[in-house]
Every structure is written in C-alpha cells, then in structure tokens.
N, CA, C and O atoms as a Tripos MOL2 file, in Angstrom:
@<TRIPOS>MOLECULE
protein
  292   291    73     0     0
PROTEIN
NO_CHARGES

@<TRIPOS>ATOM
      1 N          26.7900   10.1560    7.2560 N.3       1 UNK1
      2 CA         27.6640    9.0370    7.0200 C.3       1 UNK1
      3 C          27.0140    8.0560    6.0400 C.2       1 UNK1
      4 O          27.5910    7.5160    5.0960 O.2       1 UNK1
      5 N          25.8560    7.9160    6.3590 N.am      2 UNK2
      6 CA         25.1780    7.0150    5.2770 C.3       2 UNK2
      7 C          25.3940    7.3580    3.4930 C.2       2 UNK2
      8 O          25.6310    6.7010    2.4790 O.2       2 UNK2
      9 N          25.1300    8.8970    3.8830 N.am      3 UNK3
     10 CA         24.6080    9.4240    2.0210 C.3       3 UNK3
     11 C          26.5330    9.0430    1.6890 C.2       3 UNK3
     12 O          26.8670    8.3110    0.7570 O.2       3 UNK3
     13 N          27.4040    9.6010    2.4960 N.am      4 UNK4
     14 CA         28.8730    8.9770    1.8430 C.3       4 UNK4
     15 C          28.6650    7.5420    1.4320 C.2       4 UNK4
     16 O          28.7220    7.1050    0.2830 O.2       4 UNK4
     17 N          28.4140    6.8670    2.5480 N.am      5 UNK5
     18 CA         28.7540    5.3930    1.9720 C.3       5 UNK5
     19 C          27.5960    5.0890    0.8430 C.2       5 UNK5
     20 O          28.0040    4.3000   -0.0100 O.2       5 UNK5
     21 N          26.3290    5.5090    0.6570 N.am      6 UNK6
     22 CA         25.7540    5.3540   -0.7530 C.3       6 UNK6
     23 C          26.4270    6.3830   -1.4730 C.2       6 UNK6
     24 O          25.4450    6.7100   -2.1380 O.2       6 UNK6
     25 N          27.3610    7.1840   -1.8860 N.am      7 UNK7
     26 CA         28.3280    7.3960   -2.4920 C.3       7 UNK7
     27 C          29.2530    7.1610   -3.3180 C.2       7 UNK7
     28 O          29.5370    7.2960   -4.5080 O.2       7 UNK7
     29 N          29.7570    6.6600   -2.0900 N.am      8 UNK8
     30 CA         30.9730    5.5740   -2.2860 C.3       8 UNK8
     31 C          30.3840    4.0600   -3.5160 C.2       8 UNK8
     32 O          30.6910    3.9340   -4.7010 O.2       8 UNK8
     33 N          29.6610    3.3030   -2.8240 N.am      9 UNK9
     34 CA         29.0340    2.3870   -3.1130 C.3       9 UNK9
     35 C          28.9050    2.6670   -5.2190 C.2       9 UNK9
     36 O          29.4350    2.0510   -6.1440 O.2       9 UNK9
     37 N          27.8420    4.0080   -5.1870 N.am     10 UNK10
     38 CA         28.0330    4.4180   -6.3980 C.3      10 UNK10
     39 C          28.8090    4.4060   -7.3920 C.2      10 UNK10
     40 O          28.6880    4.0310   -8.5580 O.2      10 UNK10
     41 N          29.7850    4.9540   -6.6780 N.am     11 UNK11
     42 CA         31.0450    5.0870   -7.3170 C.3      11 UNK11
     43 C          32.1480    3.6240   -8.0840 C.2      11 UNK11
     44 O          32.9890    3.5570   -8.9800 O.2      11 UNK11
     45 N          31.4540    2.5560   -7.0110 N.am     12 UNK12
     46 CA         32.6860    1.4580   -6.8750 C.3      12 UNK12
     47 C          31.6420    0.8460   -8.0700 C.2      12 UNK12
     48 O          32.2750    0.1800   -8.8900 O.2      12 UNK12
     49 N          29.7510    0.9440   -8.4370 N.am     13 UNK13
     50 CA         29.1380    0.4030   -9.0130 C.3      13 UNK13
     51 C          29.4700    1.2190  -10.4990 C.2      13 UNK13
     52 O          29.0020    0.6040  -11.4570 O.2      13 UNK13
     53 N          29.8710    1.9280  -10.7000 N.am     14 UNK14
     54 CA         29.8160    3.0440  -12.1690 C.3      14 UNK14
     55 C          31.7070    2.7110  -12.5850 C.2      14 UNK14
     56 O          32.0770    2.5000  -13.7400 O.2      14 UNK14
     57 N          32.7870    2.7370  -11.2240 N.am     15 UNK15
     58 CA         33.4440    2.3290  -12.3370 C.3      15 UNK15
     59 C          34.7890    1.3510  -11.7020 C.2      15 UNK15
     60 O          35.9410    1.3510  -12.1360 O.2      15 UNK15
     61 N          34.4420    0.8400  -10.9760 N.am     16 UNK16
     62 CA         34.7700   -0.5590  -10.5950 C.3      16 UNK16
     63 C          35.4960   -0.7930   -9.1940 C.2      16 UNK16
     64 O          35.9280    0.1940   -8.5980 O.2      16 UNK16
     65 N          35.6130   -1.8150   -8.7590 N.am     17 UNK17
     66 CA         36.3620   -1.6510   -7.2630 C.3      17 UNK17
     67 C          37.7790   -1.0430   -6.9350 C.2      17 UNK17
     68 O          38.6990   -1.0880   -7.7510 O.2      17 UNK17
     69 N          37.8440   -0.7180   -6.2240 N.am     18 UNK18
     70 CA         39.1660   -0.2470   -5.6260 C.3      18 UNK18
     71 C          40.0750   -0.8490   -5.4960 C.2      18 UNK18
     72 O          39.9340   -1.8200   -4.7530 O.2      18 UNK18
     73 N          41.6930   -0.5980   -6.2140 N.am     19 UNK19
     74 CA         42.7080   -1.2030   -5.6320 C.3      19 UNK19
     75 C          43.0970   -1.3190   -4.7270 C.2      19 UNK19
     76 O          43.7690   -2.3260   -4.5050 O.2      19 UNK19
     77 N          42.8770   -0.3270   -3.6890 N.am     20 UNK20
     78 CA         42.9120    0.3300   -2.5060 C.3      20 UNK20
     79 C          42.4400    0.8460   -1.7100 C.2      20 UNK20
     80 O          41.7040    1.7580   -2.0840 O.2      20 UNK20
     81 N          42.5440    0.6210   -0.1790 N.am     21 UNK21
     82 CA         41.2030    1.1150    0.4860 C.3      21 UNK21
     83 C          42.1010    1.9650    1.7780 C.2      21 UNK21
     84 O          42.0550    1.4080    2.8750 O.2      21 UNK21
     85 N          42.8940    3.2600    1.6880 N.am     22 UNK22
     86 CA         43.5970    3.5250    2.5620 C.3      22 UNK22
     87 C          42.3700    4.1400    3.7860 C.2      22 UNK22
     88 O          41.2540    4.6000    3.5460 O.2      22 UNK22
     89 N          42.9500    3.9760    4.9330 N.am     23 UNK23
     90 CA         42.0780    4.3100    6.2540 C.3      23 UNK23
     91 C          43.3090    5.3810    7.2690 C.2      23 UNK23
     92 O          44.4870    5.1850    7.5660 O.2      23 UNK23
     93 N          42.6230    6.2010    7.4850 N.am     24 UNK24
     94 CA         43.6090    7.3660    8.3020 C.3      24 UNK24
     95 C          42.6620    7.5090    9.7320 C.2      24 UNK24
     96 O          41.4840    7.8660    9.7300 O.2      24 UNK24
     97 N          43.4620    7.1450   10.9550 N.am     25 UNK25
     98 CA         42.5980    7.9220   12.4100 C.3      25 UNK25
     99 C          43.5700    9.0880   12.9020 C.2      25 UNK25
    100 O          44.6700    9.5040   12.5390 O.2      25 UNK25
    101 N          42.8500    9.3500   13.6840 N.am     26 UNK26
    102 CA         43.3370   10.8650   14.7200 C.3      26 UNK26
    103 C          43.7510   10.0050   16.0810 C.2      26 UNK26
    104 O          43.2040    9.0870   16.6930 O.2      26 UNK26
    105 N          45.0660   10.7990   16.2650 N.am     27 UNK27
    106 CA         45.5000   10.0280   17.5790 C.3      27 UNK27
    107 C          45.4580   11.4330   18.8050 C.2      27 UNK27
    108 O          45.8320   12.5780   18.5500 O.2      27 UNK27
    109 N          45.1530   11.1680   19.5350 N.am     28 UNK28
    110 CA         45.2740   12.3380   20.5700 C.3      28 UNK28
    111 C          46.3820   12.1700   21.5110 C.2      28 UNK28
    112 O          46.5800   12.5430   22.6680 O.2      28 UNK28
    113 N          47.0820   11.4500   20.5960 N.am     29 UNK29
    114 CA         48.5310   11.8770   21.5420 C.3      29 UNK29
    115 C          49.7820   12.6640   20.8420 C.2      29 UNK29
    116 O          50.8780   12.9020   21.3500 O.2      29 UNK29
    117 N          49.1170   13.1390   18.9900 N.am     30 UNK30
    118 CA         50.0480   13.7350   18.0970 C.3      30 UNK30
    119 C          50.8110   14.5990   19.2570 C.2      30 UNK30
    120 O          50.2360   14.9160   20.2980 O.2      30 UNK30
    121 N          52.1870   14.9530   18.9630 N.am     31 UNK31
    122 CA         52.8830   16.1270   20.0850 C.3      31 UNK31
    123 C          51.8910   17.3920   19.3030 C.2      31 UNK31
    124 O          51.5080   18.1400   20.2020 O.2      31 UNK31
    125 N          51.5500   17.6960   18.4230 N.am     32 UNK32
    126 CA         50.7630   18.8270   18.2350 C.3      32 UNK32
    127 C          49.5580   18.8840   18.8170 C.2      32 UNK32
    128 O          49.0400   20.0000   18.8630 O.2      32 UNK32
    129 N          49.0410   18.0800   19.2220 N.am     33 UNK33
    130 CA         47.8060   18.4590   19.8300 C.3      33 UNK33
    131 C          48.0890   18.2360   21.6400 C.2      33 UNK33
    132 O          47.4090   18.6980   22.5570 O.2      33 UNK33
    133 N          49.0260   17.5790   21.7020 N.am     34 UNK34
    134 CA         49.1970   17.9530   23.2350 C.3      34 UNK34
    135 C          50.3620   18.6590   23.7140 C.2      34 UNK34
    136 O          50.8630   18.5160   24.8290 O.2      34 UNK34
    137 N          50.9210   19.7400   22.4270 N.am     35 UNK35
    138 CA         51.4960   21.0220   23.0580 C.3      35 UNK35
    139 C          50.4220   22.3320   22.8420 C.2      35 UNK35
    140 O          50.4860   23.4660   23.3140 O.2      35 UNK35
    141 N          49.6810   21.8820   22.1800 N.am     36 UNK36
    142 CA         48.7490   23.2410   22.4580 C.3      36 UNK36
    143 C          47.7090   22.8920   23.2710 C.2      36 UNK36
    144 O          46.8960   23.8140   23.3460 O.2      36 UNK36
    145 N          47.3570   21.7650   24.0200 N.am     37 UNK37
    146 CA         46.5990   22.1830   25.3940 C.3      37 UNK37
    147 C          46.9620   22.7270   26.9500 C.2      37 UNK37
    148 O          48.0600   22.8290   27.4960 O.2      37 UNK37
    149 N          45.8890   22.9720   27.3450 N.am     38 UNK38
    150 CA         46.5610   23.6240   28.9660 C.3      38 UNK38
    151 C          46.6590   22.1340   29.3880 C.2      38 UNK38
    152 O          46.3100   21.0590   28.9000 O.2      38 UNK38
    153 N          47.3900   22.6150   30.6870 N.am     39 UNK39
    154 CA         47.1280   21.9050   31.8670 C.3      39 UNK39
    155 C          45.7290   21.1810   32.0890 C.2      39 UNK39
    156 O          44.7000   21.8420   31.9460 O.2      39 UNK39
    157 N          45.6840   20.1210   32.3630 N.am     40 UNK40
    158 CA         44.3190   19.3370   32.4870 C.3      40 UNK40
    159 C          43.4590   19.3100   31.4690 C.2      40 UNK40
    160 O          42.2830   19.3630   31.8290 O.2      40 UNK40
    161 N          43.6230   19.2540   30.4490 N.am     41 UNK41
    162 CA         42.2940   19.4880   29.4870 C.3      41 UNK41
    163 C          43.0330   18.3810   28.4430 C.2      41 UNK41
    164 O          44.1600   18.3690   27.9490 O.2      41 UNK41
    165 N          41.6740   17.2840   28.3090 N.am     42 UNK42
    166 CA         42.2530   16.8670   27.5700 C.3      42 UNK42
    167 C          41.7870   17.0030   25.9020 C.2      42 UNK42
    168 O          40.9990   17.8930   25.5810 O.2      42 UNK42
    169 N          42.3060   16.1050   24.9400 N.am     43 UNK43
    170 CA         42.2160   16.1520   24.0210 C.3      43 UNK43
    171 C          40.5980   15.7980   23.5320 C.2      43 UNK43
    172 O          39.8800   16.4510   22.7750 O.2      43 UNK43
    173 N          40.3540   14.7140   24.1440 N.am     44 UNK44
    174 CA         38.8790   14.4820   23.5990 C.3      44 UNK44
    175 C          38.2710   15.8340   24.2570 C.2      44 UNK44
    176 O          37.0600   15.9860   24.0950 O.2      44 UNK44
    177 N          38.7980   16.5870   24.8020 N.am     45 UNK45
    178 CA         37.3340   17.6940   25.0940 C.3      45 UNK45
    179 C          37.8140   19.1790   23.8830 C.2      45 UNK45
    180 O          37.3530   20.3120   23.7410 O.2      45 UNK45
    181 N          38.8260   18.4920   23.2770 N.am     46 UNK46
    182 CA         39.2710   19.9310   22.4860 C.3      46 UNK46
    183 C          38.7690   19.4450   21.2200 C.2      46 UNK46
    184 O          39.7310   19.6640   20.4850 O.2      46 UNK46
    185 N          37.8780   18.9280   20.5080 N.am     47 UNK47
    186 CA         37.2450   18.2290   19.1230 C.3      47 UNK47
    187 C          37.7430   19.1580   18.0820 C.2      47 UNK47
    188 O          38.1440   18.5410   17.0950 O.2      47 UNK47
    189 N          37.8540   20.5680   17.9770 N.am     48 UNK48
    190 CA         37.7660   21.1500   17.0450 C.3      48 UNK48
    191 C          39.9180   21.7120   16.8440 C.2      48 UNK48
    192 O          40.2690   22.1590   15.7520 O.2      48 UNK48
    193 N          40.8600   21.5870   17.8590 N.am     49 UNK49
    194 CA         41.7720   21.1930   17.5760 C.3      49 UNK49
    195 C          42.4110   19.8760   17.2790 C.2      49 UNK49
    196 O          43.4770   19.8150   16.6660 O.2      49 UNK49
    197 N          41.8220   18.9070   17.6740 N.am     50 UNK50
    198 CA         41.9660   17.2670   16.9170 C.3      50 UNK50
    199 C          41.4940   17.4890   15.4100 C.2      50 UNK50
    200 O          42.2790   17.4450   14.4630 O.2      50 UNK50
    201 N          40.0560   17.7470   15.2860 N.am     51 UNK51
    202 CA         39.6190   18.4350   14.2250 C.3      51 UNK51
    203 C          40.6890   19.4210   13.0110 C.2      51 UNK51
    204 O          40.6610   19.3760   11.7820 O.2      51 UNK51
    205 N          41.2940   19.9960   13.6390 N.am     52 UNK52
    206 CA         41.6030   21.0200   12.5350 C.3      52 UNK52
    207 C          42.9000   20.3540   12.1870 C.2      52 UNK52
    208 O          43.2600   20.5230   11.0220 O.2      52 UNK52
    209 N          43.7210   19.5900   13.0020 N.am     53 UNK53
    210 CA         44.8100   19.1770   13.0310 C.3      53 UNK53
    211 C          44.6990   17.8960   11.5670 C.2      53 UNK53
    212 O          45.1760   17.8900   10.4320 O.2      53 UNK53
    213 N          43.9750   17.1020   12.2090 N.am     54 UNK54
    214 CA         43.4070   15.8190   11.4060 C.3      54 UNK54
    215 C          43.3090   16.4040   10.0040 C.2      54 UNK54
    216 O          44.3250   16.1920    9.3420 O.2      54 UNK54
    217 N          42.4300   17.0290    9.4280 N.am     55 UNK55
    218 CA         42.1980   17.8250    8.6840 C.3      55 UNK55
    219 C          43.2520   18.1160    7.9260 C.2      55 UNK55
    220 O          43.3320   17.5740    6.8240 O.2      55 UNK55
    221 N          44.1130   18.8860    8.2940 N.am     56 UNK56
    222 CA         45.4660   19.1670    7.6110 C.3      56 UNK56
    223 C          46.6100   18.0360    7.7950 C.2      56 UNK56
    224 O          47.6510   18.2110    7.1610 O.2      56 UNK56
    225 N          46.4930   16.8580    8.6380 N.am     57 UNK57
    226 CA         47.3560   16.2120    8.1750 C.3      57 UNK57
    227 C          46.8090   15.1390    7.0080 C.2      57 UNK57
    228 O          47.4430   14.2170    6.4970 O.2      57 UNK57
    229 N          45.8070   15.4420    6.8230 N.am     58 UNK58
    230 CA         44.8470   14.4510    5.8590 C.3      58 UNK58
    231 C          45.0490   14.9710    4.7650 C.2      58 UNK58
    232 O          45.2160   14.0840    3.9280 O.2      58 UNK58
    233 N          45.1260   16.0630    4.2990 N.am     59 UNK59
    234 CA         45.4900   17.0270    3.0530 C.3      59 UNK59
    235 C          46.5290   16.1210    2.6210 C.2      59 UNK59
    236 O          46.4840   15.2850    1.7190 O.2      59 UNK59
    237 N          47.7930   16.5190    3.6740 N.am     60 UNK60
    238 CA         48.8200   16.6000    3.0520 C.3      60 UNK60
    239 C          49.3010   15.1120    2.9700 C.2      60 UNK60
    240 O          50.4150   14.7890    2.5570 O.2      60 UNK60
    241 N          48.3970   14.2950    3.3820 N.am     61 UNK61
    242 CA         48.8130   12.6460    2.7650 C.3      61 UNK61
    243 C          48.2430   12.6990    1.6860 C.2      61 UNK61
    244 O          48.8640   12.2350    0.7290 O.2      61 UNK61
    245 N          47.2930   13.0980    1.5190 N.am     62 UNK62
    246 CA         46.2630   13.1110    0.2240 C.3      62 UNK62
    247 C          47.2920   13.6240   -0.5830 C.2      62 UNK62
    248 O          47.6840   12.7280   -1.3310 O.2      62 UNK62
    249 N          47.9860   14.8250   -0.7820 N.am     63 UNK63
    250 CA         48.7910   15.4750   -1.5660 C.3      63 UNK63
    251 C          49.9120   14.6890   -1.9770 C.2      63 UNK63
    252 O          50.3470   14.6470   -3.1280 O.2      63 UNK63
    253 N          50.4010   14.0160   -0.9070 N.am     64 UNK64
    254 CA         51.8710   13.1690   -1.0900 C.3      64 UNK64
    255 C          51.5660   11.9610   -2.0020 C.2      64 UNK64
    256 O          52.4670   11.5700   -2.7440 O.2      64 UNK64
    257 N          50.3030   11.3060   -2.0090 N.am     65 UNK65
    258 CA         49.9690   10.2650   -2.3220 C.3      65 UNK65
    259 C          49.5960   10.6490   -3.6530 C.2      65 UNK65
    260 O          50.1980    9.9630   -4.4790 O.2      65 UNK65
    261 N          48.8530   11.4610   -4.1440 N.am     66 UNK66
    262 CA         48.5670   12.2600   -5.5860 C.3      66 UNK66
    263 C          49.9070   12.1430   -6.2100 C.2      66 UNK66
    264 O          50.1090   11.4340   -7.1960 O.2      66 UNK66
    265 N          50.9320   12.9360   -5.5460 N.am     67 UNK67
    266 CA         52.6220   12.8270   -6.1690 C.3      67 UNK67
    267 C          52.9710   11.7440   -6.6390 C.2      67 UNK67
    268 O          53.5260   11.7370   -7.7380 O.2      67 UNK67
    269 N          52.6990   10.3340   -5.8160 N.am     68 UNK68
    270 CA         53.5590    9.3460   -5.6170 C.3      68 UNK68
    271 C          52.6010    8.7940   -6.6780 C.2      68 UNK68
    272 O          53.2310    7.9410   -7.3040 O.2      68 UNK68
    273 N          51.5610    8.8870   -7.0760 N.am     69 UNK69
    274 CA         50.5170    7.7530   -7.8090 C.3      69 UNK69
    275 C          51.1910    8.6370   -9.3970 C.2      69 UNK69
    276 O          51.7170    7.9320  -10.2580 O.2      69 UNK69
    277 N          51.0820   10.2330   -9.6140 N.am     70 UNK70
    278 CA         51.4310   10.7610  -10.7000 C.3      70 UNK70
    279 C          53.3390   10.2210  -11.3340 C.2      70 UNK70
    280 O          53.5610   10.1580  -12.5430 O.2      70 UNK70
    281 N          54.1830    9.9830  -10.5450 N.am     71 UNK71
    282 CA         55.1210   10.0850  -10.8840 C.3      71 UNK71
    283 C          55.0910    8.2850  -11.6430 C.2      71 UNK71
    284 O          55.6470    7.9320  -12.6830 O.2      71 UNK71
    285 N          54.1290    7.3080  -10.5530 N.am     72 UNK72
    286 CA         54.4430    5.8050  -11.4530 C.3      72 UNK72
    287 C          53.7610    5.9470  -12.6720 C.2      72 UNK72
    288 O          54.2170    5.3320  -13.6360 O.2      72 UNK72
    289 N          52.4640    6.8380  -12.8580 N.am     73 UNK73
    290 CA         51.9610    6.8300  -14.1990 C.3      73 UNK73
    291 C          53.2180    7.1830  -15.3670 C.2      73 UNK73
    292 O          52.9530    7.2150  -16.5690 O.2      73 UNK73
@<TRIPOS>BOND
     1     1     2 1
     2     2     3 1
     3     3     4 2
     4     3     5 am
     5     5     6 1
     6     6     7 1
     7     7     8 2
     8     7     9 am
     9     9    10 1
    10    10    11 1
    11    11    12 2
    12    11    13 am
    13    13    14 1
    14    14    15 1
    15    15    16 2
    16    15    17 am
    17    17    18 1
    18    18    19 1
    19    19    20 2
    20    19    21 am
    21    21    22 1
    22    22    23 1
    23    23    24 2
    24    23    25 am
    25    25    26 1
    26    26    27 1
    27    27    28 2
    28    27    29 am
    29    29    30 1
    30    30    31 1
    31    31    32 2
    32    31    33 am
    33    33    34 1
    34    34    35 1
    35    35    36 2
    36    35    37 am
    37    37    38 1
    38    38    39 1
    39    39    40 2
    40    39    41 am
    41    41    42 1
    42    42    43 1
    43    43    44 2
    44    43    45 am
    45    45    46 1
    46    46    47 1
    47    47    48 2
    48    47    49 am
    49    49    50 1
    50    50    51 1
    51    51    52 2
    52    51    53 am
    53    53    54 1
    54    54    55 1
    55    55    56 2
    56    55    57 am
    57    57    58 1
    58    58    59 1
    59    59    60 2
    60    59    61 am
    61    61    62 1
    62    62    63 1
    63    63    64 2
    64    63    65 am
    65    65    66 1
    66    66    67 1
    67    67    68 2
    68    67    69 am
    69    69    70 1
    70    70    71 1
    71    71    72 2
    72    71    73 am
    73    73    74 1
    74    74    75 1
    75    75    76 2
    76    75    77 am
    77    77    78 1
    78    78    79 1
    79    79    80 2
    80    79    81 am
    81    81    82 1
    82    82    83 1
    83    83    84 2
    84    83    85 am
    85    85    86 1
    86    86    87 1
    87    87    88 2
    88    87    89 am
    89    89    90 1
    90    90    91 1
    91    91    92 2
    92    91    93 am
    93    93    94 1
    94    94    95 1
    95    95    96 2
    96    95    97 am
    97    97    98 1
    98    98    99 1
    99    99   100 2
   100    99   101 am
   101   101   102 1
   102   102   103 1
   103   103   104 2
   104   103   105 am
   105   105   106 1
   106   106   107 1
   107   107   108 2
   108   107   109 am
   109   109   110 1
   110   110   111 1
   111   111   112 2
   112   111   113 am
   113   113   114 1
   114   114   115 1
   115   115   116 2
   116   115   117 am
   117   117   118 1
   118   118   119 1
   119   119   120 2
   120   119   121 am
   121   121   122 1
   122   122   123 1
   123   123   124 2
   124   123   125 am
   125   125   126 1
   126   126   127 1
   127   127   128 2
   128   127   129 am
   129   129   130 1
   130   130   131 1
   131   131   132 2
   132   131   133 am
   133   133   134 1
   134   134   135 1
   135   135   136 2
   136   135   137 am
   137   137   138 1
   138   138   139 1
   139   139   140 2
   140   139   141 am
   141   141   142 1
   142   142   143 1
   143   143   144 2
   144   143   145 am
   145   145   146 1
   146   146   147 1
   147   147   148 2
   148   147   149 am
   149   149   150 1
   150   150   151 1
   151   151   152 2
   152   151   153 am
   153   153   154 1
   154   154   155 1
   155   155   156 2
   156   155   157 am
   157   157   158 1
   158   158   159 1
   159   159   160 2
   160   159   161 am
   161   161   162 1
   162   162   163 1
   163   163   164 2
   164   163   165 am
   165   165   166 1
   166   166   167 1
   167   167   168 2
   168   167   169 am
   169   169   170 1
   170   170   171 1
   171   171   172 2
   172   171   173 am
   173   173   174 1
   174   174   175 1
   175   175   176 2
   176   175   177 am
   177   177   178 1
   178   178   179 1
   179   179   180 2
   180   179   181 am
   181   181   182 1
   182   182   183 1
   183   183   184 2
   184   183   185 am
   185   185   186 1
   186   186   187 1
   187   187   188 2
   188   187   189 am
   189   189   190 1
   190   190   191 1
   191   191   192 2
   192   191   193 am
   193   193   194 1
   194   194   195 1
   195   195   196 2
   196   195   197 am
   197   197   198 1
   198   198   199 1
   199   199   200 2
   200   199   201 am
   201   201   202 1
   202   202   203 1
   203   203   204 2
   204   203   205 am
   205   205   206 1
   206   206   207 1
   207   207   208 2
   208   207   209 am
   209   209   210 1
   210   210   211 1
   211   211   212 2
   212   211   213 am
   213   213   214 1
   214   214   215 1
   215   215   216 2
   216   215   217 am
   217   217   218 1
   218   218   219 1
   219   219   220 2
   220   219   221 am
   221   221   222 1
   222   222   223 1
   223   223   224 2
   224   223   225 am
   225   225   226 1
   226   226   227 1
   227   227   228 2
   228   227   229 am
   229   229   230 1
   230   230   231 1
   231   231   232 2
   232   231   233 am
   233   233   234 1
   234   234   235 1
   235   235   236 2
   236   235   237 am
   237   237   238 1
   238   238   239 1
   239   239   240 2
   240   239   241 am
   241   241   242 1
   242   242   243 1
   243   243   244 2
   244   243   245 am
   245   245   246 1
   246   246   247 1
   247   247   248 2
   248   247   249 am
   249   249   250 1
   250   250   251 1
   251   251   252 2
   252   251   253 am
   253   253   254 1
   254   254   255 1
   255   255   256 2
   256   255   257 am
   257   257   258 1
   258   258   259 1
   259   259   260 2
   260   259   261 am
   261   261   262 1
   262   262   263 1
   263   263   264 2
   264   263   265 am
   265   265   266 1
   266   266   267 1
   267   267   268 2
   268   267   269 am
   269   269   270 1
   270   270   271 1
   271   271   272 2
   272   271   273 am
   273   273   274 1
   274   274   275 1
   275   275   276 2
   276   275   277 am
   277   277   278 1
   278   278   279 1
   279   279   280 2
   280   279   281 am
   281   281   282 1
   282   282   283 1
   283   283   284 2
   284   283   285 am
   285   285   286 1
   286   286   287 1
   287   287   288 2
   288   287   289 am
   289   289   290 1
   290   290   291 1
   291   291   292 2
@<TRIPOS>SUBSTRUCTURE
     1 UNK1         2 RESIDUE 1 A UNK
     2 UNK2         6 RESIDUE 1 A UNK
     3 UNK3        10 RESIDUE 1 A UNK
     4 UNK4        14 RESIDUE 1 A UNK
     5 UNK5        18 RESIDUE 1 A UNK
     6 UNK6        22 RESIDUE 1 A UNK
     7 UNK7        26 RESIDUE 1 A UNK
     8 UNK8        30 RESIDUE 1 A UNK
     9 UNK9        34 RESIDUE 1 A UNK
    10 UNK10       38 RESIDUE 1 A UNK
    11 UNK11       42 RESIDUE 1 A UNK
    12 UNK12       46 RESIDUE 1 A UNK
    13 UNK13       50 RESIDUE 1 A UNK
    14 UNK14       54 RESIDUE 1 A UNK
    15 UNK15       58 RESIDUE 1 A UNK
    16 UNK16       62 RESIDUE 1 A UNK
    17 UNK17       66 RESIDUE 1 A UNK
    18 UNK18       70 RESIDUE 1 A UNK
    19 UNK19       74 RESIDUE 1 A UNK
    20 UNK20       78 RESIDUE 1 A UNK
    21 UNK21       82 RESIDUE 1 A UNK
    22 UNK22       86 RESIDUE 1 A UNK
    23 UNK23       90 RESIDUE 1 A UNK
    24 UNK24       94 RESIDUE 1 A UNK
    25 UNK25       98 RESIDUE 1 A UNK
    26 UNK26      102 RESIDUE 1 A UNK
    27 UNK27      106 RESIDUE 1 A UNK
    28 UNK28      110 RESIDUE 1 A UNK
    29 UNK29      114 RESIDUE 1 A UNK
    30 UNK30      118 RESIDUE 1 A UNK
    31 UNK31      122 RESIDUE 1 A UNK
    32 UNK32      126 RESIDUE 1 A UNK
    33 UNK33      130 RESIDUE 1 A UNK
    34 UNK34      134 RESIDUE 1 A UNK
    35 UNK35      138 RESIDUE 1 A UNK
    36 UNK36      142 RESIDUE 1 A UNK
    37 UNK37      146 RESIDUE 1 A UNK
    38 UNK38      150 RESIDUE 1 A UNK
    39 UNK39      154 RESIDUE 1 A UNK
    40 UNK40      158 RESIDUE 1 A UNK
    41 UNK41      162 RESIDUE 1 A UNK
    42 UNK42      166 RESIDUE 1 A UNK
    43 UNK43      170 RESIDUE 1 A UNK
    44 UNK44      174 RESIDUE 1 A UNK
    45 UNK45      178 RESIDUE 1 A UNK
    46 UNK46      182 RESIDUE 1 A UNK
    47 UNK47      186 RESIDUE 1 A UNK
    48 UNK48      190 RESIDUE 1 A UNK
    49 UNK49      194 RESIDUE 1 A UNK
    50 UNK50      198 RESIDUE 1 A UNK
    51 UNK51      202 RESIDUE 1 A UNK
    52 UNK52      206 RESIDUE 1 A UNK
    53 UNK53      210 RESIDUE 1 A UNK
    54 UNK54      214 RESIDUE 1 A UNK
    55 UNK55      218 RESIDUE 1 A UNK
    56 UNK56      222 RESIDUE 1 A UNK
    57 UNK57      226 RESIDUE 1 A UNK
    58 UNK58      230 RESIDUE 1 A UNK
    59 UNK59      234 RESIDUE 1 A UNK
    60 UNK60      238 RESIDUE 1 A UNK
    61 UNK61      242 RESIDUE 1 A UNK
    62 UNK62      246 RESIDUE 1 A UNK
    63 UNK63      250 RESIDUE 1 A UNK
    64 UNK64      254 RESIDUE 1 A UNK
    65 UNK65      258 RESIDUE 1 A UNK
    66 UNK66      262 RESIDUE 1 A UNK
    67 UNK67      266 RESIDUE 1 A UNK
    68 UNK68      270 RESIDUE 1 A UNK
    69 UNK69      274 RESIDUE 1 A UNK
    70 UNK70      278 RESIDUE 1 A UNK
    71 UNK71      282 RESIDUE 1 A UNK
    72 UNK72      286 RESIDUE 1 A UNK
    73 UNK73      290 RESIDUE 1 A UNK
C-alpha cells in the first residue's frame, strides 16, 4: 500500500493534481455475493468471492467511465 501511494504521489508530482479523486468499496450485502453463499457463511469469511466480484465490478466502472470521459473530449 505504501509503494502505491509513493506512486500515486509521483504521479500527481510529474504531472499535476487531480480533478478527481473517485473512491469505490465492496459491500457484502451485493445480492451477488449473498446468492452464492451457503447457509451460515458469511461474506467476510468468503474474501476471495467479495474479491473476485469487486474486481469485476471495478473494471466495468473503470470501462464506463473511460466511455463517458472519451465521448466529452
């Protein structure tokens, strides 16, 4: 986490601050992640389906948002 945020930091020093600072969390109550558990199990003990889920819904904001930034250029 550190080497990202000296990264980041880099980045904002080489070519200037951000207009924008979007922030995305994982909710463990998506209906996708609590129709694919059993009975009793919850979500914080399934990391790698929160994980994979998160993951792909993160893409595809990333993707939508690429669209939406290309079409005002």
């Amino acid at each position: 986490m550190r080497r990202k945020y000296l990264d980041s930091m880099a980045l904002i020093e080489r070519l200037d601050k951000p207009d924008l600072f979007i922030t995305m969390t994982r909710n463990p109550a998506w209906d996708e992640i609590v129709s694919e558990l059993k009975e009793r199990v919850l979500a914080q003990n399934r990391s790698d389906l929160t994980t994979r889920l998160f993951r792909s819904k993160n893409e595809s904001y990333i993707s939508s948002l690429n669209k939406i930034f290309l079409i005002i250029q």
